[in-house]
TORRODREN-374769 format. One record per residue (C-alpha): x, y negated, z; residue in one letter; residue number from 1. Coordinates in Angstrom, 3 decimals, decimal comma. Each point is the difference from the previous one (the first is absolute). Layout:
N
SITE      east     north        up  mivo  bado
SITE         X         Y         Z     A   NUM
...
***
This chain:
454
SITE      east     north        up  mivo  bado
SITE     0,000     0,000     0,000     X     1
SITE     1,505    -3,359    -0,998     X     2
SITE    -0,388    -2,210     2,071     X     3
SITE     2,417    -3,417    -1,060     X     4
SITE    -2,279    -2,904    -0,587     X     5
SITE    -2,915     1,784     0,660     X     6
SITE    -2,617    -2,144     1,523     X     7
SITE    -0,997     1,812     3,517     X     8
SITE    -2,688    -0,822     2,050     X     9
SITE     0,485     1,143     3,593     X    10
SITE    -3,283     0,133     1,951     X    11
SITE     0,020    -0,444     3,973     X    12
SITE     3,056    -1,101     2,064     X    13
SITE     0,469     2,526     2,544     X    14
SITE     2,739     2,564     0,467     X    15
SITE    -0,225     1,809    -3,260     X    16
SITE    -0,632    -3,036    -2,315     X    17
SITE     2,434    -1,779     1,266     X    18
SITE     2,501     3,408    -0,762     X    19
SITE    -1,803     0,095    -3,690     X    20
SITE     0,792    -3,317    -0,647     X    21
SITE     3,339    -0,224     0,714     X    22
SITE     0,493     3,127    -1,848     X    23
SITE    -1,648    -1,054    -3,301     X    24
SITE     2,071    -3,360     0,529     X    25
SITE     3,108     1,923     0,184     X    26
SITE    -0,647     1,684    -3,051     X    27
SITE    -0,532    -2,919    -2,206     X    28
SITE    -3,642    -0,891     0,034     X    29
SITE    -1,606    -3,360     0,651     X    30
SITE    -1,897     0,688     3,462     X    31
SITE    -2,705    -1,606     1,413     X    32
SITE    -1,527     1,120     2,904     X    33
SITE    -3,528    -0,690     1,289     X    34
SITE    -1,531    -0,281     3,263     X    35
SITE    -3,109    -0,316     1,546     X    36
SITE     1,281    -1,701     3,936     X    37
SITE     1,048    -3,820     0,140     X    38
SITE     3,495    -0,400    -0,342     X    39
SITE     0,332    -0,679     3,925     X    40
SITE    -0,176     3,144     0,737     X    41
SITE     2,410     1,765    -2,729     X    42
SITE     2,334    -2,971    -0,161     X    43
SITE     3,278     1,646     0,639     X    44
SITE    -0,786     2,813    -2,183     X    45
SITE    -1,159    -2,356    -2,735     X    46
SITE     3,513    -2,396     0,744     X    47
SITE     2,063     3,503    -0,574     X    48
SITE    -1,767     1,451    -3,133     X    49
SITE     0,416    -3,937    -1,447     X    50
SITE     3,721     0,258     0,522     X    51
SITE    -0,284     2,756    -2,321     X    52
SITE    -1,598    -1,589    -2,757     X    53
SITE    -3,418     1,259     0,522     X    54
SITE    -3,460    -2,294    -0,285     X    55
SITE    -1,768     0,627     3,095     X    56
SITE    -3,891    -1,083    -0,102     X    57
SITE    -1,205    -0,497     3,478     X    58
SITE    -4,127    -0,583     0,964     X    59
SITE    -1,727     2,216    -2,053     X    60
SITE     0,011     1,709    -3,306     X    61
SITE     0,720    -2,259    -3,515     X    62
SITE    -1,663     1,380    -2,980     X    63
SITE     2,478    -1,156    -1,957     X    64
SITE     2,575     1,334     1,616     X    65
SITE    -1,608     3,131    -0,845     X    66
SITE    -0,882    -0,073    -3,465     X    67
SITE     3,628    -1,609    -0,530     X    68
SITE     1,758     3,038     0,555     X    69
SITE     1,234     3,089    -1,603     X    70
SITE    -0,025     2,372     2,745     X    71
SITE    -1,763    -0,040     3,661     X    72
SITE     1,169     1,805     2,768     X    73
SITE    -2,267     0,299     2,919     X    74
SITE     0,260     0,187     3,988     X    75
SITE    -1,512     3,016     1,778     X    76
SITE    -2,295    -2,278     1,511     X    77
SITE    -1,391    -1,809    -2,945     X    78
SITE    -3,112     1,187    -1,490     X    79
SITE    -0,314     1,251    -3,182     X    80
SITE    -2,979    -1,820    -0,612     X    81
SITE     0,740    -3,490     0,721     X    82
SITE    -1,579    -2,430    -2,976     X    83
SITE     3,364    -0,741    -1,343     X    84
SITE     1,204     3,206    -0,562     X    85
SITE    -2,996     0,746    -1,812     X    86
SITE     0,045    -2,828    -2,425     X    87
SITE     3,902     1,042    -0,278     X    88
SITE    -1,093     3,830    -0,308     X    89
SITE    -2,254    -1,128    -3,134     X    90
SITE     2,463    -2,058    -1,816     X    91
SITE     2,346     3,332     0,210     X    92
SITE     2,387    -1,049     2,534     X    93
SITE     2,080     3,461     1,664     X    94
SITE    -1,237    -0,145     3,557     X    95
SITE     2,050     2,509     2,396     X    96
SITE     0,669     0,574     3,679     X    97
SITE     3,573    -0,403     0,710     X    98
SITE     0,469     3,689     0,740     X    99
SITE    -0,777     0,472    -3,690     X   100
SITE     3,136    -2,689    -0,858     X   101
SITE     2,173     1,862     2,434     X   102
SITE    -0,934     3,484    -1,401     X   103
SITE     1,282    -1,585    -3,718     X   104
SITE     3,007    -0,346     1,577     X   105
SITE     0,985     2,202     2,535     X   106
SITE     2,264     3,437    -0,788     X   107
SITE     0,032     2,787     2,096     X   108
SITE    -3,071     2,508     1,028     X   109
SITE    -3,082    -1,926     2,028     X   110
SITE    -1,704     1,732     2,446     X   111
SITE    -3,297    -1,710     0,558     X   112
SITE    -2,321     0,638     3,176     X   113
SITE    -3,573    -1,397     0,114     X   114
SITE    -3,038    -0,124     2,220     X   115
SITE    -1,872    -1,632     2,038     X   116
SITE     1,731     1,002     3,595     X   117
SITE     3,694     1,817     0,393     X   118
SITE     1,763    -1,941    -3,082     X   119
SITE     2,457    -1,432     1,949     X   120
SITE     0,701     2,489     2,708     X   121
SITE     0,279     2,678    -3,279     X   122
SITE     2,208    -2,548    -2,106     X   123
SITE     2,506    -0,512     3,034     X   124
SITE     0,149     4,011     0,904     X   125
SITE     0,647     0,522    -3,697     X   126
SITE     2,822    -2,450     0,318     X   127
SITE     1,281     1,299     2,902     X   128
SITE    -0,150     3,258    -1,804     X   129
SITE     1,516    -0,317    -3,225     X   130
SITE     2,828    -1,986     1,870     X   131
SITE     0,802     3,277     2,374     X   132
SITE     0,171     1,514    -3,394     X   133
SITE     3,175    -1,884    -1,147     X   134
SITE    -2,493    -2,186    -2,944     X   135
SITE     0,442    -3,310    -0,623     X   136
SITE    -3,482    -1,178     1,322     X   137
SITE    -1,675    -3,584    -0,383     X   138
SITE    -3,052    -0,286     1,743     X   139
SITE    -2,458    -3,052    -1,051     X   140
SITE    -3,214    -1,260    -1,052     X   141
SITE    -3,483    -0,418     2,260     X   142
SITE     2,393     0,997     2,994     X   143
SITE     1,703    -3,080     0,203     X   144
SITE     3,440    -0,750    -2,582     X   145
SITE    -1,667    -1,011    -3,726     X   146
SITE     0,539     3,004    -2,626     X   147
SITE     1,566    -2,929    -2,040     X   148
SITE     2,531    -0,666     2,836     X   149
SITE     1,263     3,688    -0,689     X   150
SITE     0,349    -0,252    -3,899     X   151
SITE     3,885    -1,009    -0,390     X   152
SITE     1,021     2,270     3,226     X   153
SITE    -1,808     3,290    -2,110     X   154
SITE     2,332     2,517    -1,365     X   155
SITE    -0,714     2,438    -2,449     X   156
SITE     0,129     2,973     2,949     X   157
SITE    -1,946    -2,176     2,739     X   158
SITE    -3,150     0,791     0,926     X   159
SITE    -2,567    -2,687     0,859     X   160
SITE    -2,197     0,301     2,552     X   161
SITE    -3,024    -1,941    -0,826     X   162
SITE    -2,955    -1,255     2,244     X   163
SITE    -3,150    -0,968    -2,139     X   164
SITE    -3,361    -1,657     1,059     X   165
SITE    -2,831    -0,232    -2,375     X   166
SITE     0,863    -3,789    -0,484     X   167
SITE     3,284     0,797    -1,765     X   168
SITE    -1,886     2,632    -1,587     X   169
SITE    -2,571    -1,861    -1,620     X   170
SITE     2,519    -1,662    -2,926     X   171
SITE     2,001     2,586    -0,818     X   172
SITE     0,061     1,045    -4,023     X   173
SITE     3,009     2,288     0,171     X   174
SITE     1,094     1,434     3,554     X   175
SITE     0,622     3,569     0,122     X   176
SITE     1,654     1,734     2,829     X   177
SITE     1,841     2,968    -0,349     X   178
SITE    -2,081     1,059     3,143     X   179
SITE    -3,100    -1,748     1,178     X   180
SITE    -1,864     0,721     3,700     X   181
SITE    -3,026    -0,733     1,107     X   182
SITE    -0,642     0,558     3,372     X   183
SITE    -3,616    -1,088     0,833     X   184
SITE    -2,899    -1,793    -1,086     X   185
SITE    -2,022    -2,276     2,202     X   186
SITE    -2,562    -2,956    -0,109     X   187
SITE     3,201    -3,030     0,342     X   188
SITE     0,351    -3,285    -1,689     X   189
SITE    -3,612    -0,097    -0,599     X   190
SITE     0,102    -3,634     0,454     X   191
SITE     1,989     0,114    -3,010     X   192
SITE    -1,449     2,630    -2,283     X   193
SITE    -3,676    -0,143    -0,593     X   194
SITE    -0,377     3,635     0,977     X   195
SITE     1,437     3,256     1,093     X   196
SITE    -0,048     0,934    -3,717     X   197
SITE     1,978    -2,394    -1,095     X   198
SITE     2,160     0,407     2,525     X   199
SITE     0,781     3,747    -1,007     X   200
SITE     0,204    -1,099    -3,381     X   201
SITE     3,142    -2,161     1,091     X   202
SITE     2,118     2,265     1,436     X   203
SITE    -1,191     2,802    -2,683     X   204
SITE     2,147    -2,401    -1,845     X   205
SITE     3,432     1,170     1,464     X   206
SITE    -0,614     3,332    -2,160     X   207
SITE    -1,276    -1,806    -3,028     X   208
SITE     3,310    -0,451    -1,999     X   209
SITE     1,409     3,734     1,304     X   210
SITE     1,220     2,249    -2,093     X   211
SITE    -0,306     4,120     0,327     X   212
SITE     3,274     0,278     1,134     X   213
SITE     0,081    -2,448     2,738     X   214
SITE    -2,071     1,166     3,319     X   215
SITE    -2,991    -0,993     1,800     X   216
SITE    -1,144     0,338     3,812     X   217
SITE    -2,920     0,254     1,606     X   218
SITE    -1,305     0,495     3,133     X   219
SITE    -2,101     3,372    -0,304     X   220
SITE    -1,909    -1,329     2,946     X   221
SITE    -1,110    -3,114    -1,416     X   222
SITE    -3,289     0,492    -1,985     X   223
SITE     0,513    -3,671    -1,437     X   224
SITE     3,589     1,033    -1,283     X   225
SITE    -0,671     3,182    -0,877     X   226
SITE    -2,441    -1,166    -2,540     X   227
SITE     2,453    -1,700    -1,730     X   228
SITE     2,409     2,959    -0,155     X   229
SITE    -2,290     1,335    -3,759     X   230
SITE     1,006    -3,147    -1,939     X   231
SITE     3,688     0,062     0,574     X   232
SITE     3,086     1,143    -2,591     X   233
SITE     2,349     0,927     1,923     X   234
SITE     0,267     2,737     1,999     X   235
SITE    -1,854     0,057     3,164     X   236
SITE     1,159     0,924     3,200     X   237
SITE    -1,794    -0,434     3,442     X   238
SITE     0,476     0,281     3,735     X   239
SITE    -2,659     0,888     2,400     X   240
SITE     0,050     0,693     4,243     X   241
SITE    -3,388     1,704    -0,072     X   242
SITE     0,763     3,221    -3,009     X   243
SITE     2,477     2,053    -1,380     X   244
SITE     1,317    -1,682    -3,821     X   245
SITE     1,124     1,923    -3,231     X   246
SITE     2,096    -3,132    -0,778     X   247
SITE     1,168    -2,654     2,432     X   248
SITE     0,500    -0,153     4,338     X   249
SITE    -2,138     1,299     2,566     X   250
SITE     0,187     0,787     3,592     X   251
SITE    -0,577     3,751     1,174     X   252
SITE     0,710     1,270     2,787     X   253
SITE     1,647    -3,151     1,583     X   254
SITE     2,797    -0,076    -3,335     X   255
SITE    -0,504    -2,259    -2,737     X   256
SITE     0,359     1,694    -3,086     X   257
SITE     0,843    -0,844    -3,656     X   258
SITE    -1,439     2,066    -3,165     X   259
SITE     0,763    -0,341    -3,728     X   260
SITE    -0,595     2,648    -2,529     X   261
SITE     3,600     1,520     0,765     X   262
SITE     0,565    -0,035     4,319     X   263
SITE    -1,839    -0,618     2,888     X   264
SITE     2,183    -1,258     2,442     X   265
SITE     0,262    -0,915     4,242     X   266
SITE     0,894    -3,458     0,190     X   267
SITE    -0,761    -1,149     3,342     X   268
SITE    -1,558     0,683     3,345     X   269
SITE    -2,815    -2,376     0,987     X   270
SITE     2,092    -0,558     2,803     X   271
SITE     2,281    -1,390    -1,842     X   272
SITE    -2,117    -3,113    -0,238     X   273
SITE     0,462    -2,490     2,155     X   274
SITE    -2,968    -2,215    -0,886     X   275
SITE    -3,803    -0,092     1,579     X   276
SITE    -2,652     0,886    -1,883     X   277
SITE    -1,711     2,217    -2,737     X   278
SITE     0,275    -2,553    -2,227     X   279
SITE     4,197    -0,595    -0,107     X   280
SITE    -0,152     3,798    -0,242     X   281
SITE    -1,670    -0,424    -3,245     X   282
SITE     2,572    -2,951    -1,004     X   283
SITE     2,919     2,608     0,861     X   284
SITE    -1,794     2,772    -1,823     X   285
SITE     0,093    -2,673    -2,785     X   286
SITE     3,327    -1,130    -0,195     X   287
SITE     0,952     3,498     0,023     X   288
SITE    -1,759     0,726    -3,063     X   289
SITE     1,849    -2,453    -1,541     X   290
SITE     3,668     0,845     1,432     X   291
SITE    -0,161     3,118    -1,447     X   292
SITE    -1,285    -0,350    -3,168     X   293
SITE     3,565    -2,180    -0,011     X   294
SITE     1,661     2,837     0,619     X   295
SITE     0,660    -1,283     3,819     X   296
SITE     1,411     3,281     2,527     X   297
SITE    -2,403     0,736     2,759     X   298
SITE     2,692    -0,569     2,489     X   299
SITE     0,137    -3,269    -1,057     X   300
SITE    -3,286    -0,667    -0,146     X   301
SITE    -0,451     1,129     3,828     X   302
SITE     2,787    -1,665     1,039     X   303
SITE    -1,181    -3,166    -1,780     X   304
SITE    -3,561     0,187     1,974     X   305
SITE     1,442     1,495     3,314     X   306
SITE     1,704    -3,899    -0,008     X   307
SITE    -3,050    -1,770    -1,251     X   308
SITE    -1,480    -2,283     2,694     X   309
SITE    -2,587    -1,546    -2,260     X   310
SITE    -0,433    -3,455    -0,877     X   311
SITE    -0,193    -3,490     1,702     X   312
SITE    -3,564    -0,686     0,537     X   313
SITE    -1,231     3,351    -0,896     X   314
SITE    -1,519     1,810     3,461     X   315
SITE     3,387    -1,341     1,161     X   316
SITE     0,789     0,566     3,702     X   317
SITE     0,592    -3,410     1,420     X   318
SITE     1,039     1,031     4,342     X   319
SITE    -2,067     1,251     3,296     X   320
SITE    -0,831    -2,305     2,144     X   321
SITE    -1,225     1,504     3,952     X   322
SITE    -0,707     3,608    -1,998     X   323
SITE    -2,054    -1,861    -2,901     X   324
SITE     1,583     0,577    -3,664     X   325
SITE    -0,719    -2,138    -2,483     X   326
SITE    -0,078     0,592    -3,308     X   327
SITE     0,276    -2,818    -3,576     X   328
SITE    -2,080     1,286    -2,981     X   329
SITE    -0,218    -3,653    -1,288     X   330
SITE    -0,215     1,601    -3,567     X   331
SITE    -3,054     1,753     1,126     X   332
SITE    -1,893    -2,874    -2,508     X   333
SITE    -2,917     1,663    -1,080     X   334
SITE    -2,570     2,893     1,742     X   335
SITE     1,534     3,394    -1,326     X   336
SITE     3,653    -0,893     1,460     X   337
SITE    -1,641    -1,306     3,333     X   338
SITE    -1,998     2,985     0,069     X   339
SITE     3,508     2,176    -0,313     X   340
SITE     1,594    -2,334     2,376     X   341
SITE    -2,636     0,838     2,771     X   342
SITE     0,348     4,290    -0,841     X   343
SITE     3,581     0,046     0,753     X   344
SITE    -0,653    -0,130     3,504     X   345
SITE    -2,070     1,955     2,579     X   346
SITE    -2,047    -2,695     1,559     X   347
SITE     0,444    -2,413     2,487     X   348
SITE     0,267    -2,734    -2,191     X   349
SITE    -0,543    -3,823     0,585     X   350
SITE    -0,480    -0,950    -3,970     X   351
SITE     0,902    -3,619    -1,555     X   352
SITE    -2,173    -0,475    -3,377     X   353
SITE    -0,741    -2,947    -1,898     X   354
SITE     1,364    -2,596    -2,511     X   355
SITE    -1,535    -1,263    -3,300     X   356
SITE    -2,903     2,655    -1,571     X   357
SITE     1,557     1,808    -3,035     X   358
SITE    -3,744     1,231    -0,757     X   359
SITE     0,616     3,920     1,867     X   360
SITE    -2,839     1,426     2,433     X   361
SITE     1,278     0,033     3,691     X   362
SITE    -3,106     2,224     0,311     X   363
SITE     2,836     2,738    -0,841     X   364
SITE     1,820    -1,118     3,259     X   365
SITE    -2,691     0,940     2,346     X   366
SITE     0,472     3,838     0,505     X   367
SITE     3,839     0,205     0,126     X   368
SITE    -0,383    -3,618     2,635     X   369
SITE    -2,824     1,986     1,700     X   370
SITE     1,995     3,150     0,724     X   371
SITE     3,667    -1,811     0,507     X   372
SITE    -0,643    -3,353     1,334     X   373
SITE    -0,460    -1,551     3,582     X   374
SITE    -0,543    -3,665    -1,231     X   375
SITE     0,169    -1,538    -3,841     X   376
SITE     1,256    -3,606     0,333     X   377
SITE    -0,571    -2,147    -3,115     X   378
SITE     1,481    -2,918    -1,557     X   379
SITE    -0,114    -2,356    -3,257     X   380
SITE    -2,733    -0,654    -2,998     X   381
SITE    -1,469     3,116     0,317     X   382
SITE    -0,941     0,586     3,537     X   383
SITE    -3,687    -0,760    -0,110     X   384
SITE    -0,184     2,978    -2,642     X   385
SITE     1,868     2,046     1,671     X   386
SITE    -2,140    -0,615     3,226     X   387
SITE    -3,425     0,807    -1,974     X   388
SITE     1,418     2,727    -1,530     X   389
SITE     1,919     1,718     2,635     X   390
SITE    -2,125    -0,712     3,405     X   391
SITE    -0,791     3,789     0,383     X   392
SITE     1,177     1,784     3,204     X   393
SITE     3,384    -1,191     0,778     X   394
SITE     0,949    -3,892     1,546     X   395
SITE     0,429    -2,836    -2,536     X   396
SITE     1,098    -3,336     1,021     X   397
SITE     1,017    -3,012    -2,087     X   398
SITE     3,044    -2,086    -0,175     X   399
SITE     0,917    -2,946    -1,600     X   400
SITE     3,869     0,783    -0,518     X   401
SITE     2,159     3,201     0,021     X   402
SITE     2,455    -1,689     2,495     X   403
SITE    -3,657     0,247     2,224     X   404
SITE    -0,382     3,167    -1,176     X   405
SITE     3,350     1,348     1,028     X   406
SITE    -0,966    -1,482     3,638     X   407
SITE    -3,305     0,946     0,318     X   408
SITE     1,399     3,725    -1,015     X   409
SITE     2,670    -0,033     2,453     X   410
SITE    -2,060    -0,923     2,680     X   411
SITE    -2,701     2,864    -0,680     X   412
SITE     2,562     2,459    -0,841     X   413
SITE     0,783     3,182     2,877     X   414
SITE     3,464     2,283    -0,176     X   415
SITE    -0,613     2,245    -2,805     X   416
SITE    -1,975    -2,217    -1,940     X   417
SITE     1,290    -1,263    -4,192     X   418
SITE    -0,727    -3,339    -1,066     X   419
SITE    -0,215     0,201    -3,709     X   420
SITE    -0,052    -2,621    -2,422     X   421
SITE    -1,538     1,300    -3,222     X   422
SITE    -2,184    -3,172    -0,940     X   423
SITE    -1,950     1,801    -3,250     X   424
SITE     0,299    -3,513    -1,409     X   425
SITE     2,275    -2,570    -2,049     X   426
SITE     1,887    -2,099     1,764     X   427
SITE    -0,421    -3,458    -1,450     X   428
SITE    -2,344    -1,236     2,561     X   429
SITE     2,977    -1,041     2,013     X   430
SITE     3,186     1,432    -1,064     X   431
SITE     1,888    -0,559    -3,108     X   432
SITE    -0,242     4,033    -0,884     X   433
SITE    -0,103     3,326     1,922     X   434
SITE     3,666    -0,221     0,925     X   435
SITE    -0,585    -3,196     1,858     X   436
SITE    -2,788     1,254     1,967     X   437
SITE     1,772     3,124     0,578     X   438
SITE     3,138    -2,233     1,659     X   439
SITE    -2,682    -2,258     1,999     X   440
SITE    -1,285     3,178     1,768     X   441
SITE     3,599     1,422     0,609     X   442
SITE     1,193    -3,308     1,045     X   443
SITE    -3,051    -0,408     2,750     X   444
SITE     0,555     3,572     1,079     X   445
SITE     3,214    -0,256     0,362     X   446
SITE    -0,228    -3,190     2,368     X   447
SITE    -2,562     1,905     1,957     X   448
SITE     2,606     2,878     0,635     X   449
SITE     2,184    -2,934     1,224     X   450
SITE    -1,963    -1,533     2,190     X   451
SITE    -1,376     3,168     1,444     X   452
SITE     3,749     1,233     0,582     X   453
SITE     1,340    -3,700     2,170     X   454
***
């Protein structure tokens, strides 16, 4: 793809446009990037893309800026159908995410792992994995560094580790993994996509451009994912806790297992997992899958997840305080992942929920709060719906503020008791993203361990 004096339009100054742009500028095109916030708030980023040469648009969204250029590149967060990409879209303007520009580029093999809960925790084991192996791993994309950061770093033998949300998979016209994974399917992002159909229909798209030598995942499990499993090239492969699998990794008899059409081999105890929960058994089970299909040694595979202690913000053990644990699952945004966050433990739970309404129904919540829960405490945009829909058999109490939250919790909390933040909810009520929230609640719980210990 040439890219010298090509006239780019990057939409959406955030982490990954601001990576795009200075990677199209670097290779010769004439950037401009667009952004919907007043410059107050992006003005150093703005100041340091200018020093590059690149237009930066601040306020809102120029049509002409749009139907100006030869190439758009959009921002996970922008939508797809935002008036001026649709007058752009008609006049025949290319219009891709910027995992479809770094996938132009990049050499090596890419792993990519989708879903709607576990892509991070899998894309980070897989990491950790194929870096006990002796590869030369990146790991990138929805988990944090840009895909396009990782482009001029690639080598022919890497293999790149790829997080994908359904955002970045909306504007892709040519991404094909050599092995695609999709772990679940659950109503998320429905604030975003106008329903759970079109929802599927984006991350069907990480299989779209496969061919039928590459490889495809899916959770065996998953009646949403399985679905999809018919309409795929390549050749399918699955993973499943609950049955025995021709093809793929399964747990009998306390061993994970891996099957293709020549071996079935051992390749772990559960015990060998150090992570809570059904569900990161099912993102091991996963990234197993994958490893082997790479040709990766079971003993490096178990040694790779014996080490794994999961990832920041993800059912993350914070400290005990007086005999109570708590426990940050700040990526817990929507229902399903809540709901997962509240079955890895026995009971005895004091539950923080809340933040701004992605469209899920907390209705799910009630039987797993009901048979785990002492007290729910809730917080943010959505608490008055999660009061009406949750009020069923277990204390629920409102709070204005998870620093409240974290208070009120500690003070109705007994030795033995978990305090669990898994909010079911976005975070941009009032916190710049998950991570932020996550840091807020470790930070308060961490003071709380100090003052209790003077």
């Amino acid at each position: 793809m040439e890219l010298k004096d090509k006239r780019a339009l990057v939409v959406g100054l955030a982490r990954t446009g601001t990576a795009a742009a200075r990677f199209l500028a670097g290779r010769g095109a004439r950037v401009t990037l667009s952004e919907v916030r007043p410059e107050s708030v992006v003005a150093a980023e703005a100041a340091a893309l200018r020093e590059l040469g690149v237009g930066v648009e601040c306020g809102g969204h120029d049509d002409s800026s749009f139907l100006a250029a030869d190439l758009i590149v959009l921002s996970p967060g922008v939508p797809l159908d935002l008036p001026a990409l649709a007058r752009a879209r008609k006049k025949g303007i290319e219009i891709i995410s910027e995992l479809e520009l770094a996938w132009r580029f990049l050499r090596g093999t890419v792993v990519a792992v989708t879903g709607s809960n576990g892509k991070t925790t899998t894309t980070a084991l897989l990491g950790k994995i194929f870096a006990e192996a002796g590869r030369h791993v990146q790991v990138g994309g929805n988990i944090g560094t840009p895909l396009i950061t990782l482009v001029d770093t690639a080598r022919e033998d890497t293999v790149n580790v790829v997080e994908v949300s359904s955002f970045q998979l909306e504007a892709i016209t040519s991404f094909r993994p050599r092995i695609a994974a999709l772990l679940n399917l659950t109503p998320d992002h429905l604030d975003r996509h106008a329903s759970m159909r079109d929802y599927v229909a984006a991350k069907a798209c990480l299989f779209g451009y496969q061919h039928g030598d590459d490889f495809a995942i899916f959770n065996a499990d998953d009646r949403y994912a399985a679905a999809l499993a018919p309409e795929v090239r390549a050749q399918r492969f699955w993973f499943s806790r609950q049955r025995r699998l021709d093809v793929g990794t399964y747990l009998e008899n306390d061993w994970v297992l891996y099957a293709d059409a020549a071996r079935r081999d051992r390749v772990l105890e559960r015990g060998d997992i150090p992570l809570k929960g059904h569900h990161n058994l099912e993102n091991v089970l996963a990234a197993v899958c994958a490893a082997r299909l790479l040709a990766v040694p079971c003993g490096k595979i178990r040694a790779a997840v014996q080490a794994f202690e999961g990832v920041e913000h993800r059912l993350e053990f914070v400290t005990e305080v007086n005999g109570v644990q708590y426990y940050n699952d700040s990526k817990a945004t929507n229902v399903d992942a809540a709901r997962k966050a509240i079955h890895a433990f026995p009971g005895n739970l004091i539950v923080i929920l809340g933040g701004k309404d992605k469209g899920g129904d907390f209705r799910l919540l009630r039987e797993p709060l009901r048979e785990r829960a002492r007290h729910v405490l809730l917080i943010g945009a959505a608490r008055e719906k999660l009061a009406a829909q949750l009020a069923d058999g277990f204390p629920v109490e409102r709070v204005e503020t998870l620093v409240e939250a974290v208070a009120r919790a500690a003070a109705l909390a007994q030795p033995g008791d978990v305090v669990l933040l898994a909010p079911a909810c976005a975070s941009f009520d009032q916190f710049e993203n998950f991570e932020h929230r996550g840091h807020v609640f470790k930070e308060e719980v961490r003071r709380l361990a100090a003052r209790r210990a003077s």
